[in-house]
Backbone as numpy.savetxt, mean C-alpha at the origin, in Angstrom:
# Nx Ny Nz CAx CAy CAz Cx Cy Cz
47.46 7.06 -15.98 46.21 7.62 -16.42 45.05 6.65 -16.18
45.41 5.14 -15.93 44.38 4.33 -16.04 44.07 4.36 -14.98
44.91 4.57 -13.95 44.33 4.11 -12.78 43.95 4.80 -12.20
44.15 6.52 -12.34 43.31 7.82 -11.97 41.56 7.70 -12.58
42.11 7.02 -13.85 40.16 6.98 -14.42 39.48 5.87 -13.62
40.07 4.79 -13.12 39.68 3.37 -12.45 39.08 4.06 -11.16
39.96 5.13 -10.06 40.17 5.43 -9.29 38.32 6.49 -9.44
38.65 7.30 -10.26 37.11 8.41 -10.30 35.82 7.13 -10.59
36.15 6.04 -11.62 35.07 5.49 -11.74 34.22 4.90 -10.34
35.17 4.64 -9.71 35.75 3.78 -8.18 34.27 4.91 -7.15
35.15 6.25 -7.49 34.59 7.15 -6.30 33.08 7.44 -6.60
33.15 7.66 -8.63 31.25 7.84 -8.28 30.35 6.60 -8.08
30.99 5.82 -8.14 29.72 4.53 -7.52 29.87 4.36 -5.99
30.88 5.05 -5.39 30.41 4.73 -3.40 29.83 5.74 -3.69
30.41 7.16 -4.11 29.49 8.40 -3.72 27.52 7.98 -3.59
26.71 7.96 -4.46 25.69 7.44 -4.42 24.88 6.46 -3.02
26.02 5.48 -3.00 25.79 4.80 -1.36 25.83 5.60 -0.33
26.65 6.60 -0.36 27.77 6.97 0.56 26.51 8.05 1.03
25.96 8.47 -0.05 24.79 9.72 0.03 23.43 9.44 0.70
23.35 7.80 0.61 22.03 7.58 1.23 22.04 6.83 2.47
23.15 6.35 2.80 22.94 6.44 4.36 23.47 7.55 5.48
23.28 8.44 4.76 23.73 9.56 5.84 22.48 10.32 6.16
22.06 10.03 7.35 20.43 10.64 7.79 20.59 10.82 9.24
20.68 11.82 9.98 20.74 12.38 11.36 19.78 11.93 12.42
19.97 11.56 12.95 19.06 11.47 14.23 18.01 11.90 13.92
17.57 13.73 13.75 16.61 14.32 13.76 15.08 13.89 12.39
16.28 13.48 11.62 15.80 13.10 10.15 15.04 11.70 10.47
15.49 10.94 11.20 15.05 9.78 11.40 13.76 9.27 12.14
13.97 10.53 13.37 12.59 10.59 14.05 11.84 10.45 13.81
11.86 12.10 12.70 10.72 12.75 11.75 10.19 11.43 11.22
11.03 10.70 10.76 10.18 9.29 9.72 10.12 8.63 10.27
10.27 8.24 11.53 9.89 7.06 12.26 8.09 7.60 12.70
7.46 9.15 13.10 6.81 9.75 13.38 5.87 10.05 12.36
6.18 9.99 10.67 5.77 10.00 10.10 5.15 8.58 9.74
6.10 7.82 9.25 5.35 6.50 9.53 4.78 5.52 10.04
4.88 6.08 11.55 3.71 5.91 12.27 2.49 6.51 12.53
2.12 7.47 11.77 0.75 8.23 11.36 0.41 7.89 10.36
1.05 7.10 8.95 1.14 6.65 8.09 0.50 5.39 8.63
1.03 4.14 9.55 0.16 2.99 9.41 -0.95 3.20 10.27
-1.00 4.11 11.29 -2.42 4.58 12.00 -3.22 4.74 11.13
-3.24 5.76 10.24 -4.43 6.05 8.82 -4.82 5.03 8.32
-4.00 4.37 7.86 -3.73 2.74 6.71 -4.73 2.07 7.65
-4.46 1.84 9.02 -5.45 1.00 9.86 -6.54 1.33 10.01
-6.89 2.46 9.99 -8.22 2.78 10.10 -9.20 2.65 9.08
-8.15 3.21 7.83 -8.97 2.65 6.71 -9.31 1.43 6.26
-8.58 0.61 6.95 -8.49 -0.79 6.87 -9.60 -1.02 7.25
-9.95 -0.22 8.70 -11.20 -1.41 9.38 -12.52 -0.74 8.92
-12.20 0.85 8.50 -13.68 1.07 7.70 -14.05 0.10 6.73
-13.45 0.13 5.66 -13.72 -1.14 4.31 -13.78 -2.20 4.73
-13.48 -2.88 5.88 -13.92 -4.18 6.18 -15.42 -3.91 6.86
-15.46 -2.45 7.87 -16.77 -2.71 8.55 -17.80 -2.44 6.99
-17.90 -1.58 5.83 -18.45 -1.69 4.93 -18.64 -3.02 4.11
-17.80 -3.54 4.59 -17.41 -5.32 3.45 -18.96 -6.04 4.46
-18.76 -6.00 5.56 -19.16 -6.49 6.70 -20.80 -6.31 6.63
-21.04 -5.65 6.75 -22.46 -4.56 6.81 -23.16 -5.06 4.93
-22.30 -4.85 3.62 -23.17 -5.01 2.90 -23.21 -7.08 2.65
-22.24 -7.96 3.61 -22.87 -9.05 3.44 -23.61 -9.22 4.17
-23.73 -9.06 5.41 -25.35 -8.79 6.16 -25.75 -8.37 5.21
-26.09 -7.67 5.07 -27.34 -6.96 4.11 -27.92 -8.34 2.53
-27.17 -8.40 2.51 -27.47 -9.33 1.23 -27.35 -10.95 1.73
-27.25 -10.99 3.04 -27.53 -12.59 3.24 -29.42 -12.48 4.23
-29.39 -11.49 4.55 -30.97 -11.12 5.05 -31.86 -10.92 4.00
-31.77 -10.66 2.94 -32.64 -10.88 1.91 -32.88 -11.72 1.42
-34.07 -12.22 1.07 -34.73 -12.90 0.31 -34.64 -13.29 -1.01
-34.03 -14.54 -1.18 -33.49 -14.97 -3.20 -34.92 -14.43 -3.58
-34.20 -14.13 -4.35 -35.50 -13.72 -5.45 -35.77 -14.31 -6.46
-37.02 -14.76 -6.96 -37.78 -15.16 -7.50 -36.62 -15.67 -9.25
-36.65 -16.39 -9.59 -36.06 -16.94 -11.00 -36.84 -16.06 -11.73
-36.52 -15.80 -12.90 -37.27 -15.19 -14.22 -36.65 -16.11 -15.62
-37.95 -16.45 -15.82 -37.68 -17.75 -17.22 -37.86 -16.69 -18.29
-37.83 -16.07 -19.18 -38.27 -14.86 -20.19 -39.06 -16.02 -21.06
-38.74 -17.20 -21.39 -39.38 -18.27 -22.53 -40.46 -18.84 -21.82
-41.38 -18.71 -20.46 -41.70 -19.59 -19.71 -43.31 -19.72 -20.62
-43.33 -18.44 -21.18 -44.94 -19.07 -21.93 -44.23 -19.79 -23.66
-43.13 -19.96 -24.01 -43.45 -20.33 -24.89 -43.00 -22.01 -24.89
-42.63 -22.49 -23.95 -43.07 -24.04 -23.59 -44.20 -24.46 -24.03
C-alpha cells in the first residue's frame, strides 16, 4: 500500500513538469512571432520616452535661471 501511495505521489509531481514542456512546433512559432512584436513595440516606446526625455532637457537647459526670490528681502 505504501508504495502504490509513494508511487501516485511520485506521478503527480512529474505530471506538472511533464505538462509544461510539451509545446509543438506550431505553438512555438506563434511565440517566438509574438515576442518579437512584443520587443519591436517595447523599442519603440523606448525611443519615444527617451526622444521626450531628450527634447524636455533641451528645453530647460535653453532657458534662462531665473531670477532668486528672497520673500524677507525688505525686511533686512
Amino acid at each position: 500500500m505504501r508504495i502504490l501511495a509513494i508511487a501516485g505521489v511520485i506521478a503527480a509531481l512529474i505530471m506538472p513538469a511533464h505538462a509544461q514542456t510539451k509545446m509543438d512546433a506550431e505553438n512555438e512559432k506563434n511565440s517566438k512571432a509574438e515576442l518579437e512584436k512584443d520587443m519591436a513595440k517595447r523599442k519603440k516606446e523606448s525611443e519615444e520616452i527617451e526622444k521626450a526625455y531628450n527634447e524636455t532637457v533641451r528645453k530647460t537647459r535653453d532657458q534662462p535661471a531665473a531670477k532668486k526670490m528672497d520673500p524677507w528681502a525688505n525686511m533686512r
